[in-house]
TORDREN-583728 format. One record per atom (N, C-alpha, C): x, y, z. Coordinates in steps of 0.02 Angstrom, whole numbers, padded with zeros to 5 digits, always signed. Each point is the difference from the previous one (the first is absolute). Example, Ala and Ser with C-alpha at 12.3 -4.5 7.8 and 13.67 -1.06 7.14 Angstrom:
BEGIN
+00660-00284+00390-00045+00059+00000+00045+00060+00000-00018+00053-00036+00042+00059+00003-00039+00055+00037
This chain:
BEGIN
+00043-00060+00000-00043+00060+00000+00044+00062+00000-00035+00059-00035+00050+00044-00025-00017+00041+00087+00068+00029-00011-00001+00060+00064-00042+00057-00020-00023+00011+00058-00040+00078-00033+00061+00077+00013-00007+00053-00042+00011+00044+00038-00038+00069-00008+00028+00042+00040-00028+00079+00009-00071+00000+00025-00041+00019-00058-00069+00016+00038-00029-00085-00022+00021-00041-00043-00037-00072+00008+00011-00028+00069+00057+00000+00015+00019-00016+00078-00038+00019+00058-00001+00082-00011-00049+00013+00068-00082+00005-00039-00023+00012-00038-00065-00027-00006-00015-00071+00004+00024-00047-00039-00002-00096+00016+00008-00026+00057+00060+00007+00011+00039-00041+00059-00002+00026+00095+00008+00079-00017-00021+00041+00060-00077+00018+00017-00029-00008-00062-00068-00002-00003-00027+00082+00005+00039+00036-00012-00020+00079+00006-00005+00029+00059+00040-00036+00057+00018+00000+00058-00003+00070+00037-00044+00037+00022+00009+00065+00024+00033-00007+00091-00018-00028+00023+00001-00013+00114+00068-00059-00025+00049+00042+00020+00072-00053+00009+00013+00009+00076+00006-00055+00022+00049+00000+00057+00073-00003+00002+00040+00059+00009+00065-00036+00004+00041-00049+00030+00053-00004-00016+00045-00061+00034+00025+00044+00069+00007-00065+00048+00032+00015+00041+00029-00060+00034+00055+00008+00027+00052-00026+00044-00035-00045+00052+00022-00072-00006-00046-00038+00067-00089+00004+00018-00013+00038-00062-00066+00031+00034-00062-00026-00048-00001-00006-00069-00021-00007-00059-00020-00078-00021-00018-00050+00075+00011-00049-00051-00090-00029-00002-00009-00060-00019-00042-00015-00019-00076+00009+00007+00005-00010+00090-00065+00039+00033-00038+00057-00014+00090+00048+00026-00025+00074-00028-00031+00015-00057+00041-00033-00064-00036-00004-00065-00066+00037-00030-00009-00072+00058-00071-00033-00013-00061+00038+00037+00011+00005+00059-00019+00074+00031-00026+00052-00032+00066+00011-00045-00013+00074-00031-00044-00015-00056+00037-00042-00039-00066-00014-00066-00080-00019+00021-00010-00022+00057-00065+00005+00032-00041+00060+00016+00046+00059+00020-00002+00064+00008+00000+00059-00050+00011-00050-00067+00002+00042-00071+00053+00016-00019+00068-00033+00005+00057-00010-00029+00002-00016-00059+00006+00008-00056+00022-00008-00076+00038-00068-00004+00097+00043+00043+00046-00030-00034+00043-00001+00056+00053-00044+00023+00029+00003+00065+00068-00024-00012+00045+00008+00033+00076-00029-00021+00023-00040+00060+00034-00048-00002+00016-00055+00051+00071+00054+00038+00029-00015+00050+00043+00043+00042+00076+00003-00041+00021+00045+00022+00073-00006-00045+00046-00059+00027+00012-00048-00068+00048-00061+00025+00065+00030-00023+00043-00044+00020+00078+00023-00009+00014-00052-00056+00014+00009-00034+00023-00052-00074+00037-00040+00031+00067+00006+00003+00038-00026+00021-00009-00075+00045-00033+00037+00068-00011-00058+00030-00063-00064-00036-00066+00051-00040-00043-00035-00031+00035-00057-00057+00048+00016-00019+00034-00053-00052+00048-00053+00029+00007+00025+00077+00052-00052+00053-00053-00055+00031-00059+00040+00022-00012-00033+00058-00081-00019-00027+00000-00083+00010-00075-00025-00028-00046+00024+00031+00022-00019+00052-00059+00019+00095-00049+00086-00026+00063+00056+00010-00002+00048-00044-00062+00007-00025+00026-00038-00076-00056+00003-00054-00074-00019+00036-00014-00038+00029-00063-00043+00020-00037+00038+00050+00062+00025+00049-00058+00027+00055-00017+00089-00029+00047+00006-00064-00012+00105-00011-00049+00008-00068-00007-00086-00023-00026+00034-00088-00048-00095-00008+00030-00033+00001-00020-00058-00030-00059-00031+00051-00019+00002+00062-00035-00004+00038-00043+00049+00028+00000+00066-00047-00039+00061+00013-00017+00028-00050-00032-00049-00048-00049+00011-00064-00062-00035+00001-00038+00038-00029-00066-00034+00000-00047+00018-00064-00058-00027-00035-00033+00024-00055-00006+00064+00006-00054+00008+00076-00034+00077+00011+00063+00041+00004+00055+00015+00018+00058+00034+00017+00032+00029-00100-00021+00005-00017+00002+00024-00087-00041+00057-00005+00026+00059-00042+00090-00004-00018+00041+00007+00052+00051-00024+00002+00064+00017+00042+00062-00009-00017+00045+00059+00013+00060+00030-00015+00062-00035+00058+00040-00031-00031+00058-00008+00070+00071+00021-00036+00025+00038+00072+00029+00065-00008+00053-00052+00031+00080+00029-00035+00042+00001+00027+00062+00015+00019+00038+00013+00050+00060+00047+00008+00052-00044-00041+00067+00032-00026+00058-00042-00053+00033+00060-00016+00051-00020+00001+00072+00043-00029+00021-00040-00067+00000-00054-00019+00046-00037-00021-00058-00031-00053+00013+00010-00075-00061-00010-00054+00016-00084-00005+00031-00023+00014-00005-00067-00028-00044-00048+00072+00013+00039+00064-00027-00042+00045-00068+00022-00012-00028+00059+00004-00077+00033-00022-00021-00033-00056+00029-00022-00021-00032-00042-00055-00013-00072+00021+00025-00018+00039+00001-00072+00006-00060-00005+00066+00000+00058+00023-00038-00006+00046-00094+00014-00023+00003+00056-00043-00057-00002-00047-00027-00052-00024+00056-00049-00058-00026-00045-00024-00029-00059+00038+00022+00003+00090-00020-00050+00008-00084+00023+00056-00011+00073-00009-00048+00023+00015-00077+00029-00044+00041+00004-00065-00065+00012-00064-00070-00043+00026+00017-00067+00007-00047-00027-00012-00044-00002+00071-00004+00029+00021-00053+00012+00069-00006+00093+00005-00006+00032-00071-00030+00071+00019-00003+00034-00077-00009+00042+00024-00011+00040-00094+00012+00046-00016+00066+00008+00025+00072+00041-00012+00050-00002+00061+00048+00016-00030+00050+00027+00066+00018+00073-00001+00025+00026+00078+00009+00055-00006+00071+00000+00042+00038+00054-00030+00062+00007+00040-00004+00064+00038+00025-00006+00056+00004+00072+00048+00060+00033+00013-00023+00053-00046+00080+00058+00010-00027+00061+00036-00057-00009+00044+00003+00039+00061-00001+00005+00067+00036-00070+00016-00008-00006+00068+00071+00034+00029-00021+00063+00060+00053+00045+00020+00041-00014+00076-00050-00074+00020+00022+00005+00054+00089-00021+00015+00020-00012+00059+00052+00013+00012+00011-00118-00043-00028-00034+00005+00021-00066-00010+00008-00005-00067-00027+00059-00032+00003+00003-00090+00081+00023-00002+00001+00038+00047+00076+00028-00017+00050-00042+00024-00010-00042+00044+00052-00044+00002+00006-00064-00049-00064-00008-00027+00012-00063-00039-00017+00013-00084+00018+00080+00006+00014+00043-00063-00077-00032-00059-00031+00021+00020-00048-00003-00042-00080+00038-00002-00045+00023-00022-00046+00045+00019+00011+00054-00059-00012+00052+00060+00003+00091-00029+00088-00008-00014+00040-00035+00028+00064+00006+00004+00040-00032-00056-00043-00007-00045+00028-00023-00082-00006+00048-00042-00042+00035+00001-00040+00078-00039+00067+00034-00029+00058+00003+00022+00046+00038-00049+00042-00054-00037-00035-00060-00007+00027-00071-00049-00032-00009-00046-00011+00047-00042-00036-00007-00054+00026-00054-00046+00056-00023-00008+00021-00035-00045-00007-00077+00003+00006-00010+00080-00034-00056+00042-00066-00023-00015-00033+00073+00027-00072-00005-00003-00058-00033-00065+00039+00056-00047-00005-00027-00090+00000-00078-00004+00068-00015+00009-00004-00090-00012-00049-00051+00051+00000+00020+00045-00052-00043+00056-00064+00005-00034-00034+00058-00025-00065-00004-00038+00007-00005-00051+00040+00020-00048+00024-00045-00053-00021-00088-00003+00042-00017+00038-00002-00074+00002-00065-00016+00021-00029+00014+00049-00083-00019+00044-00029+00017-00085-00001+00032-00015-00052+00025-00053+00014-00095-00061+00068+00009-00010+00009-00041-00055-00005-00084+00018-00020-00001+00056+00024-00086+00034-00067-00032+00024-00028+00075+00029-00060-00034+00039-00065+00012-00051-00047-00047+00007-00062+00000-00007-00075+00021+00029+00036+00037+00046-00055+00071+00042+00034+00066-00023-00020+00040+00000+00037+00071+00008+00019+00027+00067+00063+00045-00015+00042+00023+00043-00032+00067+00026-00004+00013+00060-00024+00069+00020+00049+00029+00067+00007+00084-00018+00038-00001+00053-00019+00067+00055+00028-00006+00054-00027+00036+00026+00059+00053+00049-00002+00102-00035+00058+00035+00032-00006+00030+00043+00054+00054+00020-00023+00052+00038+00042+00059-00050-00020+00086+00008+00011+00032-00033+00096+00021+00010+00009+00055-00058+00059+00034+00021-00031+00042+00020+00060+00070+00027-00017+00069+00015-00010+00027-00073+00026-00018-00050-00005+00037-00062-00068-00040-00036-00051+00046-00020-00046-00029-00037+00034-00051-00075+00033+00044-00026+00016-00037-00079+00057-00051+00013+00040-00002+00051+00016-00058+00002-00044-00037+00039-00048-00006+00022-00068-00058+00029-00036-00020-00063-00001+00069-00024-00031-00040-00083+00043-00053-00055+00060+00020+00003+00059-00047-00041-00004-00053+00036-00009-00002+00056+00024-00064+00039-00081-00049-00033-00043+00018+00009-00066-00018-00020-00008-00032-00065+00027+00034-00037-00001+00003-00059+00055-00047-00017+00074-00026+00026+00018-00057-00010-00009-00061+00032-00029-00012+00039-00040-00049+00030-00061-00032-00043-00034+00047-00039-00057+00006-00051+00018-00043-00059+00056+00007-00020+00048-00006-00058+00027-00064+00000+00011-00003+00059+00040-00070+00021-00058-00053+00017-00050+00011-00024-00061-00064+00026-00059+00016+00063+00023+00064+00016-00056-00006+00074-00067+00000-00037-00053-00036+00033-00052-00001-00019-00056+00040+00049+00006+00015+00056-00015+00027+00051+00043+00037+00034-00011+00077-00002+00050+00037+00062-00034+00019+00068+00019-00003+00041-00022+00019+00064+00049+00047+00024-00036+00063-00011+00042+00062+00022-00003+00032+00086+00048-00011+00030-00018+00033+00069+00030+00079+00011-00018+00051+00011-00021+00055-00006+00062+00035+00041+00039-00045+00037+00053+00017+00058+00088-00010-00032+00026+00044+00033+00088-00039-00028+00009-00059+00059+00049-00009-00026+00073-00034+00052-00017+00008+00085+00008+00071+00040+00005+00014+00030-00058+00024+00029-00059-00007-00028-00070+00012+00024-00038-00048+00043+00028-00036+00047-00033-00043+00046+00006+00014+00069-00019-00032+00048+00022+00008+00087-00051+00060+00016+00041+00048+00038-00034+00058+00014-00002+00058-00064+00062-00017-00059+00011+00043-00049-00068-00003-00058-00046-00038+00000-00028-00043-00045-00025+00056-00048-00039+00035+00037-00024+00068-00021-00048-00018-00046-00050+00042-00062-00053-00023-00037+00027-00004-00050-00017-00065-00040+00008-00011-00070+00021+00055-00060+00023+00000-00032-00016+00047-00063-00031-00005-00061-00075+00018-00018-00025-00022-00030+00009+00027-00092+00068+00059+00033+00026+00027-00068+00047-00036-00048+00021-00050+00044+00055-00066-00009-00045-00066-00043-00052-00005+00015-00065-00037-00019-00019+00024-00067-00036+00062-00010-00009+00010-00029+00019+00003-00080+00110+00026+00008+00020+00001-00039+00013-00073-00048+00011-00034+00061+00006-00068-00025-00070-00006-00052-00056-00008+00053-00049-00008-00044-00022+00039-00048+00028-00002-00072-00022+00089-00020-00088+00028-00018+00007+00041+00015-00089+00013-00015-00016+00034-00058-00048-00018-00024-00034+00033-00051-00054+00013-00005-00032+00033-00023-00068+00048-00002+00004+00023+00066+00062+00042+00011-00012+00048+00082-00059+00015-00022-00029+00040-00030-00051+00055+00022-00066-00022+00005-00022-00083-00009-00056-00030-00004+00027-00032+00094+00051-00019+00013+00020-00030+00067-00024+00085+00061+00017+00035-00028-00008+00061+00075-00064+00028-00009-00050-00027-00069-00069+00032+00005-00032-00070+00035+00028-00050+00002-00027-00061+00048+00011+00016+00068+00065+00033+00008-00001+00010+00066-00057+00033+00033-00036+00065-00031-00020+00056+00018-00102-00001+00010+00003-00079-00054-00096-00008-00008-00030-00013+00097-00052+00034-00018-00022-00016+00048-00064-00035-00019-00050-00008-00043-00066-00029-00029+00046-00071-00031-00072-00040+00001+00007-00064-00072+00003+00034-00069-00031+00035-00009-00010+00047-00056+00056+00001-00027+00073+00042+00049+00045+00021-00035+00051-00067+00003-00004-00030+00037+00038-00064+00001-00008-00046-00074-00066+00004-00012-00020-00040-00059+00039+00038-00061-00015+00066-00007+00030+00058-00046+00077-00029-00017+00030-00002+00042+00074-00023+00022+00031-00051-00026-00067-00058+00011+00023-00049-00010+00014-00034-00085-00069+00042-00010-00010-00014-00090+00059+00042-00025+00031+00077+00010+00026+00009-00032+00063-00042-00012+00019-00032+00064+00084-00030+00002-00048-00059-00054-00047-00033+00014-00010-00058-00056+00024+00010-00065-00055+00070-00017-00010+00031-00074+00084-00002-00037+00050+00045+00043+00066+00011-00021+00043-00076+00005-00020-00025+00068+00053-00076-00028-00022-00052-00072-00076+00005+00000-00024-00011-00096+00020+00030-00032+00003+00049-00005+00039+00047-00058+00088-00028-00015+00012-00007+00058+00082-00025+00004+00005-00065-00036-00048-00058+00030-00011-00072-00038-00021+00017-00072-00024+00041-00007-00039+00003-00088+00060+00025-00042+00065+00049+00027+00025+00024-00018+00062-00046-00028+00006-00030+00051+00064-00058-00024+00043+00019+00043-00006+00030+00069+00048+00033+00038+00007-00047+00052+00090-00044-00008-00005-00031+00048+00016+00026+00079-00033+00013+00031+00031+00031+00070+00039-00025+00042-00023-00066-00010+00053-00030+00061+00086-00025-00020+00003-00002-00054+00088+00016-00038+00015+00072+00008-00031+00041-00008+00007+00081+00019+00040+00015+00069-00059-00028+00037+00016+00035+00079+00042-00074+00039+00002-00051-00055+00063-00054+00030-00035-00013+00062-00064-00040-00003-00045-00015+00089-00013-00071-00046+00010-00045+00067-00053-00044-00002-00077-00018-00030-00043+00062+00011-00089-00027-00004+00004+00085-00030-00071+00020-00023-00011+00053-00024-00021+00042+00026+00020+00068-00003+00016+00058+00052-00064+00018+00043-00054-00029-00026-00078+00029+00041-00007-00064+00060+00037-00047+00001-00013-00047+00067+00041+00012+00051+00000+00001+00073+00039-00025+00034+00036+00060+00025-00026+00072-00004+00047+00067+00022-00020+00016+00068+00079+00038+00018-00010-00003+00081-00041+00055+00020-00032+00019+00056-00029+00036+00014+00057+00055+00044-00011+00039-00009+00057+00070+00041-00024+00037+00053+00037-00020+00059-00054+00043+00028+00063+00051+00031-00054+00054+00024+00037+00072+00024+00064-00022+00049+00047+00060+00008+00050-00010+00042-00035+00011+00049+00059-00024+00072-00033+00043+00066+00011+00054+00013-00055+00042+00023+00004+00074+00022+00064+00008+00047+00016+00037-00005+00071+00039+00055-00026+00007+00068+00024-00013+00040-00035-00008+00076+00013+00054+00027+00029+00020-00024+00021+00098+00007-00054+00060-00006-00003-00019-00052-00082+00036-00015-00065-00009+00043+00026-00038+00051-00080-00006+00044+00026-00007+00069+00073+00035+00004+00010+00040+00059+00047-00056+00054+00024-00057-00026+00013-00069+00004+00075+00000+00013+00034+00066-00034+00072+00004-00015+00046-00030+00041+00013-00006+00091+00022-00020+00050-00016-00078-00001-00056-00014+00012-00002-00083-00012+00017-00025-00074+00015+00039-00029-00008-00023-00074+00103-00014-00004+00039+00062+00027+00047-00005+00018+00035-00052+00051-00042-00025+00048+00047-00065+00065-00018-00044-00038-00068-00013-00025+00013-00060-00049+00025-00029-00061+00049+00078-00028+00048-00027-00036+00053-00020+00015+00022+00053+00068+00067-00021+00054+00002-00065+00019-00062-00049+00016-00019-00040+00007+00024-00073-00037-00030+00018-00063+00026-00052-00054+00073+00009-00022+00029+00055+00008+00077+00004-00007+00033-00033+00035-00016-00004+00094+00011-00061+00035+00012-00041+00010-00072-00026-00041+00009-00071-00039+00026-00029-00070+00048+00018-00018+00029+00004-00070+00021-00073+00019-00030-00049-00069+00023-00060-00009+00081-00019+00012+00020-00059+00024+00070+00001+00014+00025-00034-00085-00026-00043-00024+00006+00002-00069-00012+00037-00053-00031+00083+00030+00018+00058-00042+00039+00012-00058+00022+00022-00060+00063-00007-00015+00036+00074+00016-00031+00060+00039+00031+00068+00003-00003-00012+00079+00054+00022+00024+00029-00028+00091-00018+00081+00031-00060+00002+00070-00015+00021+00040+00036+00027+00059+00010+00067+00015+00026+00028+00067-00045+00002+00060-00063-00014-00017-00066-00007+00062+00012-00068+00013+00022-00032+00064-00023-00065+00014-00076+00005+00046-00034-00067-00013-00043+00000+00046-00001-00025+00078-00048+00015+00032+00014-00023+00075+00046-00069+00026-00025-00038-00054+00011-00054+00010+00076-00025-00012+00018+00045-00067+00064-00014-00006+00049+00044+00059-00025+00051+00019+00035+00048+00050+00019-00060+00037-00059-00029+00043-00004-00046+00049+00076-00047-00015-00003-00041-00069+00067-00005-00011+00075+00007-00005-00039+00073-00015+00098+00014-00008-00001+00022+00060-00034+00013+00059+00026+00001+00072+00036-00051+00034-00033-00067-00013+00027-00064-00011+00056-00004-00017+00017+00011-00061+00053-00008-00027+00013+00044-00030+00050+00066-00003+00025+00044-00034+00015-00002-00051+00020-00054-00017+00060-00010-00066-00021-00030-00072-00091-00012+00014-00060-00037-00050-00008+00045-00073+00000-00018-00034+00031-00004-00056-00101+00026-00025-00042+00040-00018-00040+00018-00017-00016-00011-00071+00055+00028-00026+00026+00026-00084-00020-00067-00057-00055+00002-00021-00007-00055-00051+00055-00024-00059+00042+00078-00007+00070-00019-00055+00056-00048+00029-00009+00017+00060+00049-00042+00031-00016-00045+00035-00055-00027+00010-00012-00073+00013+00025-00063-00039+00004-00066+00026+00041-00047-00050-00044-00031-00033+00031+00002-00060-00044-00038-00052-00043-00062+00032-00063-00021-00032-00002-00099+00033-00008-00028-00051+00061-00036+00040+00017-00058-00052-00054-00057-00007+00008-00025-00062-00065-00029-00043+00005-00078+00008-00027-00030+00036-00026-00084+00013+00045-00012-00090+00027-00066+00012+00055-00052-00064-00076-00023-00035-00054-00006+00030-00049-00050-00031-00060+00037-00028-00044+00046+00029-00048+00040-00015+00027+00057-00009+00038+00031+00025+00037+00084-00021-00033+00033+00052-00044-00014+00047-00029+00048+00079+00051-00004+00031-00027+00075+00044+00078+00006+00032+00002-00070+00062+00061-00023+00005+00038-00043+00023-00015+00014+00084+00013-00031+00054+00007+00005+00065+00059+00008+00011+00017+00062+00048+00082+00033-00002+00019-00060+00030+00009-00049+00056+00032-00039+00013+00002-00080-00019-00075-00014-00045+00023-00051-00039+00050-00033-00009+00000-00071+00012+00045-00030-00007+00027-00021-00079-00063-00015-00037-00010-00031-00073+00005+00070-00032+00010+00046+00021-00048+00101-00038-00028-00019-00031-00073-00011+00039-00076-00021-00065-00041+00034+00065-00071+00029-00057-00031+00030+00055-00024-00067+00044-00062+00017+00041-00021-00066+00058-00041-00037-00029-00044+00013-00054-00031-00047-00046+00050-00063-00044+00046+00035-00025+00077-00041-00033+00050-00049+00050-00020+00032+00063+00053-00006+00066-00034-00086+00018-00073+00036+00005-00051-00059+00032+00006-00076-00036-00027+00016-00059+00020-00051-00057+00087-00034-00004+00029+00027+00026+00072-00015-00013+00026-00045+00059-00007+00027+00067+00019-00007+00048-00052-00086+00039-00064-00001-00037-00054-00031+00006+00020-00087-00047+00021+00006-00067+00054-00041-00021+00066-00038+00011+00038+00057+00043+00064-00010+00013+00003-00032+00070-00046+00015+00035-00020+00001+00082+00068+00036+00020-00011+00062-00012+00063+00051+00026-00042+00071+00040+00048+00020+00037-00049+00066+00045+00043+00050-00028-00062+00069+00024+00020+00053-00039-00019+00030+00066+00031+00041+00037-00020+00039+00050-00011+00046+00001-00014+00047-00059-00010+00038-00030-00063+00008-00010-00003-00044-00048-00087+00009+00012-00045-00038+00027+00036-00045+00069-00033-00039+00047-00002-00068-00012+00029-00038-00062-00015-00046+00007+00044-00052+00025-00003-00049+00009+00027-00067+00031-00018-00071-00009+00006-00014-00055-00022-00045+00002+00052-00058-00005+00067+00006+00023+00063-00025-00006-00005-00025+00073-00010+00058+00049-00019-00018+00087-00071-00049-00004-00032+00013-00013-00071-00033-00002+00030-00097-00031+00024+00017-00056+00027-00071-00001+00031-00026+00026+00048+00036+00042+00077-00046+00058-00054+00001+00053-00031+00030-00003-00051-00012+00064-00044-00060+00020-00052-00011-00059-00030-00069-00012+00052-00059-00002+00046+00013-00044+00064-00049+00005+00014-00028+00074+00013+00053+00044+00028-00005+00055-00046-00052+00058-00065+00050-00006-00079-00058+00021+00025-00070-00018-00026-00005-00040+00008-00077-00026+00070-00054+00007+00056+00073+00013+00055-00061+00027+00007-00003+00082-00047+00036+00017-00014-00011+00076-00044-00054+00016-00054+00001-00043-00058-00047+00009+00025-00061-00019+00071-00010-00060-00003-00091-00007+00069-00006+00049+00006+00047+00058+00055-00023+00050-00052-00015+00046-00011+00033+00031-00068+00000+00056-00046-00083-00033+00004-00021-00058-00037-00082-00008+00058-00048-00010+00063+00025+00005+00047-00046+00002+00012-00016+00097+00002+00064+00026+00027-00023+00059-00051-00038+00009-00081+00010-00009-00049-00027+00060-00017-00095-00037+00053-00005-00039-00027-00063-00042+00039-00072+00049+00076+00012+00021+00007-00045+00045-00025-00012+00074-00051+00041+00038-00030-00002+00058-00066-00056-00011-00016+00025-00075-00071-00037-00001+00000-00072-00018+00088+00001-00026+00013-00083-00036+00008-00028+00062+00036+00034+00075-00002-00059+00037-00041+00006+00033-00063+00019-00013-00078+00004+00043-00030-00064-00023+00004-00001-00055-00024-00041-00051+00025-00090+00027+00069+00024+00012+00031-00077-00004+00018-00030+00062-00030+00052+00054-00002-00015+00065-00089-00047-00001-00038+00043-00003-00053-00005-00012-00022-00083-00030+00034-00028-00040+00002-00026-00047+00032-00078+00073+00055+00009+00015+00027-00077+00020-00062-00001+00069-00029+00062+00032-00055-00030+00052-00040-00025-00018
């Protein structure tokens, strides 16, 4: 069966999907789903898996994707984190067949994306990025969809868009925030970042929609955008090679809504002020621009200890697990994180005190039992032979 794409994809397969639930972390799986599509969910995405381990580990597969499908649970998208295009691929292919597409996530900002280099933290790898959907596009038999976060510069958010587009995405999921827009920094979306991506056309039929207040004029509105997108079909005008989109420019546009008012203007200015002092405070420690405000907490620290090292530039790299590439346990014995450690140490019957395990003691241990228990039936075996053979000549 042929793959669908652009607007066959999301009209067929997504079904014209308007109520998406997004993905989330640990949180997204089958129940929830199902929940939501009960509640008027469209379209839902299974939680972000890690490729890597999904192509290592069977268990993995069964309890995150292969044991958390169902008829009613359609359509569904499974999303997943990858640096590395040949493992994302392997991990796809062995996920196609339980959903109806995959999606990769190049916006996750939290601090575990940055250690295991993948997320929002690929976004200036365009060349990377290219071949990973490249390949998903050319191998797999669902379509590839992906999902970003913005730059500070509009036209490079649009280039970036626009080669992702190029390279096979069949679905973009634009998040409205940079890099550094999470925690206390998160601040509101930008819906100017959205927009550009998405480009619009017939502004002036979109801001007289904004403005109807009757059915009357809504209806007015509606025929004209009809009347002009016929004119476009009658004309031979292809639009969607034009504006380089997926589906055709009258489906699927975001709605904009106003900035927030200035809290200044309603006399606010002082609270409006500690609660920026506030969030400065709290400046992420995986920041990438280094802070002269510590917060209470860290004060509390460096009272502790003077000599604590705050400075994210100068913290030490972490070093990357030999087997999955997560960071490693600093005192590891094997340097594998405790999932790699567990598995290793669990084989070998070797301890890692590091990350608690023992199962080297646990075995000299039982060992030890049991060579107590066949002494303890050796001594008590000649008392009972001459019980026996006393017993025996009366």
């Amino acid at each position: 069966m042929a793959k669908l794409q652009g607007f066959d994809f999301w009209k067929k397969t997504l079904k014209e999907a308007c109520f998406v639930v997004a993905p989330m972390v640990d949180q997204s799986e089958l129940a929830w789903r199902l929940l939501s599509r009960r509640h008027g969910a469209h379209l839902c995405y299974t939680p972000m898996l890690h490729a890597q381990v999904f192509v290592r580990d069977a268990n993995y597969r069964r309890e995150n994707l292969y044991n958390e499908v169902c008829e009613e649970d359609r359509p569904l998208i499974t999303q997943f984190c990858a640096n590395d295009p040949e493992v994302f691929i392997q991990a796809a292919l062995l996920a196609q067949n339980y959903c109806d597409a995959i999606d990769l996530n190049l916006g996750c900002p939290q601090m575990i994306a940055k250690r295991g280099h993948y997320g929002v933290f690929l976004q200036d790898e365009w060349e990377l990025l290219e071949k990973m959907v490249r390949l998903a596009n050319e191998k797999l038999s669902v379509p590839i969809t992906c999902k970003i976060r913005v730059f500070e510069d509009v036209e490079k958010t649009v280039r970036y868009a626009r080669m992702l587009e190029e390279a096979g995405c069949q679905l973009l999921t634009v998040h409205g925030r940079t890099k550094d827009q999470k925690g206390a920094l998160t601040g509101v979306a930008s819906w100017e970042h959205i927009k550009a991506v998405r480009l619009q056309i017939h502004q002036d039929l979109r801001e007289e929609l904004a403005k109807v207040k009757t059915m009357e004029s809504l209806a007015n509105v509606s025929t004209q955008l009809r009347l002009r997108c016929q004119d476009e079909i009658a004309k031979g005008k292809d639009t969607e090679k034009e504006s380089s989109l997926p589906f055709p420019h009258w489906i699927c546009q975001p709605y904009v809504r106003p900035p927030p008012k200035d809290p200044a203007a309603k006399g606010n200015g002082q609270e409006s002020e500690a609660k920026k002092t506030v969030c400065q405070k709290r400046v992420l420690e995986d920041s990438d621009g280094a802070t002269q405000t510590l917060s209470k907490n860290k004060l509390k620290k460096r009272s502790r200890n003077p000599n604590k090292n705050f400075c994210p530039d100068q913290k030490p790299k972490y070093i990357k697990c030999e087997q999955c590439g997560n960071p490693k346990g600093n005192k590891c014995v094997f340097n594998l994180c405790r999932g790699c450690c567990k598995k290793k140490s669990y084989k070998e019957v070797a301890n890692c005190l590091s990350h608690g395990l023992k199962f080297k003691t646990k075995a000299e241990r039982c060992k030890a039992e049991e060579e107590k228990e066949t002494e303890m039936e050796r001594n008590c075996s000649p008392p009972q032979l001459l019980l026996h053979q006393s017993t025996h000549l009366q």
